[in-house]
N, C-alpha and C positions, 0 to 999 in steps of 0.2 A: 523953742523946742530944743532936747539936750542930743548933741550925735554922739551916738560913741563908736567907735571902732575895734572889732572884733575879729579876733584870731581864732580860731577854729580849738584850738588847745586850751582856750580859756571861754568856748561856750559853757552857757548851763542846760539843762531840759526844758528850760522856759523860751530860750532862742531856738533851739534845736525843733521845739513844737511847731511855735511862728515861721521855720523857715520851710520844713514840712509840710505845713498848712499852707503856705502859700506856694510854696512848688515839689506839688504832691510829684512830678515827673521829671523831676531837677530844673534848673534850669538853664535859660539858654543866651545867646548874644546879647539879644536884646534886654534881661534881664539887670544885664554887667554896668555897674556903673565906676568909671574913670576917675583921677582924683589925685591931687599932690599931697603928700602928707606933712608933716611939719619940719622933717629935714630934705624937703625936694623928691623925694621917691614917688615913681606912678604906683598908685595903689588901686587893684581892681577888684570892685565888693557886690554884694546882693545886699538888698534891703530889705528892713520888716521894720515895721512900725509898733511902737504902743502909742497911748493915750499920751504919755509926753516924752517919749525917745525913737529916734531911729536908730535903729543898728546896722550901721554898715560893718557885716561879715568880709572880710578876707579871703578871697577864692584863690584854695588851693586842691590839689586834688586829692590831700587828705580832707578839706572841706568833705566833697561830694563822698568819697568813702566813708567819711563819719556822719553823714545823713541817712546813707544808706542802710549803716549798720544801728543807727538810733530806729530807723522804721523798721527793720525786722526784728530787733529786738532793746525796747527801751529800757527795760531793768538791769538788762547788764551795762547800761551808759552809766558810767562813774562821775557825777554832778562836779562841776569847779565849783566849790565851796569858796575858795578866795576869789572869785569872781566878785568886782563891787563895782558898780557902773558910776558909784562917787567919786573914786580914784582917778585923781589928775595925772594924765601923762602926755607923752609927747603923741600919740595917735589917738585922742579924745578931742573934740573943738564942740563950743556950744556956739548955737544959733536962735536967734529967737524968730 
């Protein structure tokens, strides 16, 4: 299974739905998962899943304000087009 890591500035409305759908009330400590990135930084994310990716999201408190504002109103969410979950980078790692 593929993880990729995701910064709130390069979600699309497909992540934005899944992280919605799973924390219709935001969420909370326990939700937060911990993690070194590939140059040694703690990196703290939420998770959603598909059928063959996790996406650990990036929590910041533009995260939770851009959740906010995708639930009240999603047509004015402006989609990351360059968004591509193929793209190798330094906070992407695969796991099988």
């Amino acid at each position: 299974m593929k993880r990729v890591i995701v910064d709130y500035a390069k979600l699309t409305k497909d992540i934005l739905n899944m992280l919605i759908e799973k924390y219709p009330d935001g969420y909370d400590y326990s939700d937060i998962i911990s993690f070194k990135n590939a140059k040694g930084e703690t990196i703290k994310a939420v998770e959603v899943r598909t059928e063959d990716t996790i996406y650990l999201v990036k929590i910041s408190s533009k995260l939770e304000q851009t959740m906010e504002d995708f639930a009240d109103d999603e047509d004015s969410f402006d989609d990351n087009e360059d968004f591509d979950v193929n793209i190798e980078d330094e906070d992407v790692a695969e796991e099988d």
